[in-house]
C-alpha positions as CSV (number, residue, x, y, z in Angstrom):
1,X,125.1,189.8,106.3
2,X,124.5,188.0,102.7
3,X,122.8,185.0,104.6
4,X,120.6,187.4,106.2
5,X,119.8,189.6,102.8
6,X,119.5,186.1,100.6
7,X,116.8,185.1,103.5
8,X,115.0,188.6,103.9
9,X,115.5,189.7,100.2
10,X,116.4,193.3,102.0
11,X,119.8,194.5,102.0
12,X,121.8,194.2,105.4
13,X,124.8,195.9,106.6
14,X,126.7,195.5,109.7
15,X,127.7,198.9,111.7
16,X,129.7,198.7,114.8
17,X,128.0,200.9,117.4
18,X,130.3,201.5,120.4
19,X,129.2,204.0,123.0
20,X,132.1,205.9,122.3
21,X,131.6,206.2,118.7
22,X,127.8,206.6,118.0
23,X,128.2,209.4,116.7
24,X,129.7,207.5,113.7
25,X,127.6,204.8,113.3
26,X,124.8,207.5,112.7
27,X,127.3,209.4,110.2
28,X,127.4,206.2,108.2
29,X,123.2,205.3,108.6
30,X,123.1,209.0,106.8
31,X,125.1,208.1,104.3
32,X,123.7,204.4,103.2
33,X,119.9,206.0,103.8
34,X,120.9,209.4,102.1
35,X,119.5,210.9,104.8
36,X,122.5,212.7,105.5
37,X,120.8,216.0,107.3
38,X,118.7,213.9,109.5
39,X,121.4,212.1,110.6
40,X,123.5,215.2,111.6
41,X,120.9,216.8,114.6
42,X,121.5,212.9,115.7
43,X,125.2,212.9,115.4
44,X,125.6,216.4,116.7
45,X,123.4,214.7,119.9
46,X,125.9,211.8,120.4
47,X,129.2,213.5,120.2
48,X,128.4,217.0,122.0
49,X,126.5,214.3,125.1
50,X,129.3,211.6,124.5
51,X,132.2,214.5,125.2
52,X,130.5,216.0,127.7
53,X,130.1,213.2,130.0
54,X,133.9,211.4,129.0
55,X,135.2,215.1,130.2
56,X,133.3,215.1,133.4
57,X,134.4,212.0,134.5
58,X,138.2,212.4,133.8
59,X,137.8,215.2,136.3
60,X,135.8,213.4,138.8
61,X,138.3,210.5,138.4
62,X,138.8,206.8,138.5
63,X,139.3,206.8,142.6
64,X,136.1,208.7,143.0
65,X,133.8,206.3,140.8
66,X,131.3,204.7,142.4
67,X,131.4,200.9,142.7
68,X,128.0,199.0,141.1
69,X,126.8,196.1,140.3
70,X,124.8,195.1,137.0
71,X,122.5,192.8,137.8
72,X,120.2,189.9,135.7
73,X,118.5,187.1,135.7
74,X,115.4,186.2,136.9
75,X,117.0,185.7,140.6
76,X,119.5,188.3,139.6
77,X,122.0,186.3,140.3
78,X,123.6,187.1,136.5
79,X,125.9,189.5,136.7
80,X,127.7,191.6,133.6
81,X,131.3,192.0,134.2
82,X,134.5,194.4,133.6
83,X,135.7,193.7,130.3
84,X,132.7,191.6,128.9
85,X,131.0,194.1,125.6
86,X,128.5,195.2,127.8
87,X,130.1,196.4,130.5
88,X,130.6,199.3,128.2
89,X,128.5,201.3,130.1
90,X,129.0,200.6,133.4
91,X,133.3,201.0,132.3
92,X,133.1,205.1,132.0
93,X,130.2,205.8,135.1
94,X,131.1,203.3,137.5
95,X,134.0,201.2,139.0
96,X,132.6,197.9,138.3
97,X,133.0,195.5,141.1
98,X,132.1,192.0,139.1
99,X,136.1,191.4,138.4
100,X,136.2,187.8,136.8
101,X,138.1,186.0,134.6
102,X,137.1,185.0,130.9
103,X,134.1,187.5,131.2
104,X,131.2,186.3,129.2
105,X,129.8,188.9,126.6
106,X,126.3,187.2,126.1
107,X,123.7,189.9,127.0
108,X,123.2,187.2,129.7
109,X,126.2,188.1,131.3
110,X,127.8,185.5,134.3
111,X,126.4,183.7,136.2
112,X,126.8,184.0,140.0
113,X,126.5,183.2,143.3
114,X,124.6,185.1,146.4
115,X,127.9,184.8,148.4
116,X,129.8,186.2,145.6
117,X,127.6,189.2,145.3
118,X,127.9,190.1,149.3
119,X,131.7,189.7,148.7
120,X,131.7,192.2,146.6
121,X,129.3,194.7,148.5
122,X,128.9,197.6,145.9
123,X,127.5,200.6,146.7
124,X,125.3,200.8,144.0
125,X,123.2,197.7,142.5
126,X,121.4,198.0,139.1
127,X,118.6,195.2,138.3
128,X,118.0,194.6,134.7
129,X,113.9,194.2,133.8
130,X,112.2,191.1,135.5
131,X,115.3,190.7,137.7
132,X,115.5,190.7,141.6
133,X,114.7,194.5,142.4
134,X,110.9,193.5,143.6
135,X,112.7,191.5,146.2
136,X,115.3,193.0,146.9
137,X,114.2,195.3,149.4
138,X,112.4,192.8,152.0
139,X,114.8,189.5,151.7
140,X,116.7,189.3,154.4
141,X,119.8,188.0,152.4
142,X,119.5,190.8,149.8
143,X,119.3,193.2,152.7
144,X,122.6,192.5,154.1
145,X,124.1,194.3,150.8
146,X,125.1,198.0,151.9
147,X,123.2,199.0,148.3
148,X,120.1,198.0,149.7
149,X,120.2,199.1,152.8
150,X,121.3,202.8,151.8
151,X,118.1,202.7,149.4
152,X,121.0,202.8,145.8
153,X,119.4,200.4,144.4
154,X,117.1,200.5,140.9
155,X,115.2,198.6,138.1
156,X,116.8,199.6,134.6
157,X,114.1,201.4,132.5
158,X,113.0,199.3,129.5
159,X,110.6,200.6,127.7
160,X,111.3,200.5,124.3
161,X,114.7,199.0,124.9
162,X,116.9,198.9,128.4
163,X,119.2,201.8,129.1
164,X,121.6,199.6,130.4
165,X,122.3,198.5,127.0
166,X,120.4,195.8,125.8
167,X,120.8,196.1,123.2
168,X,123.9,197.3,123.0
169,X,122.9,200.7,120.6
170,X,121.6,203.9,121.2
171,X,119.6,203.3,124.3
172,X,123.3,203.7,126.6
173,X,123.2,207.2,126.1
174,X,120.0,207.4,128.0
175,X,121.9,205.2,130.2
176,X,124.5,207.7,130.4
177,X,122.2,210.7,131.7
178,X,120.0,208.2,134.0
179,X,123.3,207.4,136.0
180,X,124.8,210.5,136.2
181,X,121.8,212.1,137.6
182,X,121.9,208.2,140.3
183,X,125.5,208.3,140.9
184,X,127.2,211.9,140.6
185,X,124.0,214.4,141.1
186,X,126.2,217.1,142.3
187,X,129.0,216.9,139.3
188,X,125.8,217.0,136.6
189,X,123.2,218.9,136.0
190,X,120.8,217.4,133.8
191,X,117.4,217.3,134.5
192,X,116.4,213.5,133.6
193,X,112.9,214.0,132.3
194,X,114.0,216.9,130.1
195,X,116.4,214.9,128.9
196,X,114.5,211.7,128.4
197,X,111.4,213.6,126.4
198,X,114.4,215.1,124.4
199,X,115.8,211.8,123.4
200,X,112.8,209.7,122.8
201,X,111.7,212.3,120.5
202,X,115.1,212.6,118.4
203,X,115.4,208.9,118.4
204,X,112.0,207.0,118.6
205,X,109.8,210.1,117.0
206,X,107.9,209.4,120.5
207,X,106.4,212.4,122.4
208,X,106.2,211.4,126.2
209,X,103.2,212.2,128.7
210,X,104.0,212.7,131.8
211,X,102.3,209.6,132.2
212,X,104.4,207.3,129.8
213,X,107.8,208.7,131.8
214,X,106.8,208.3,135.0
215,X,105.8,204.5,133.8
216,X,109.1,204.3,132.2
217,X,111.0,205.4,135.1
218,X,109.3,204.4,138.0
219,X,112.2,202.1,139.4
220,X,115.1,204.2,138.4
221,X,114.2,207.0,140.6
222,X,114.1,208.1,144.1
């Protein structure tokens, strides 16, 4: 942080901002910024949603998560696995079915193999931006995945910033609505494009069209 403020001449601080405790992070932005009353609508936002969704699936249960995949790369053949920092996400919705050892936690994530992917067979597949989902649903290969063939399969919104986590900062929580509305539609009841005009409003002072959402979400929805 002094390298970086010696070479920008503005001050820089490091906050840790886990999805579990954004709520925090934006308690201490309100503080450095002294814009403590701003800050609160924005904390209330990340613990009341945060709680909500950690409650909901303790009572759905470990045995009942879905499995997934996360996908990247330009042959999405990258994959981000259990226990690497940004499988953060993917740790409280899903069961995630990339179990390796030494789990990278580049943004990159591990690289993979084709074979390795049908081994694993999730019932859910997530493509990050630029990834494989074009292709996914007319090569033969990719089609022997059950994912694909049941049509649970999506491109990760990523318009400012993925909602899969990259980066890893507020963006997850849009994450978190997106795939509970993909995965567990009949446990939650948010409606995703109320929720998503909600958010980009609190957080990126953005008011969404219904043009600009249905852009945004055009792969992430069936």
């Amino acid at each position: 942080m002094d390298a970086i403020s010696e070479q920008t001449g503005i001050p820089a601080v490091y906050i840790e901002a886990n999805i579990d405790s954004m709520g925090q992070t934006y308690t201490m932005l309100g503080e450095l910024l002294g814009r403590e009353e701003e800050a609160k609508v924005l904390v209330d936002y990340c613990n009341e949603l945060y709680t909500t969704i950690e409650t909901k699936m303790a009572e759905i249960g470990e045995e009942n998560k879905v499995t997934m995949l996360y996908l990247t790369g330009e042959n999405g053949l990258n994959v981000i696995a259990r226990g690497s920092y940004h499988s953060q996400l993917i740790n409280l919705m899903a069961v995630n079915a990339a179990d390796l050892d030494n789990a990278s936690s580049k943004g990159t994530g591990d690289e993979t193999s084709m074979e390795q992917i049908l081994l694993w067979d999730p019932a859910y597949i997530i493509f990050s931006p630029n990834s494989a989902y074009a292709k996914a649903g007319s090569d033969p290969v990719w089609m022997e995945l059950k994912a694909i063939q049941n049509g649970n399969y999506y491109e990760a919104p990523s318009n400012p910033y993925s909602w899969m986590g990259f980066p890893p900062s507020i963006n997850r929580y849009m994450g978190l609505i997106w795939l509970c509305e993909t995965f567990y539609p009949d446990e939650f009841d948010f409606d995703l494009k109320e929720e998503t005009i909600r958010f980009y409003k609190l957080f990126y002072h953005a008011e969404l069209t219904d043009e600009l959402y249905e852009t945004i979400t055009q792969n992430a929805i069936r």
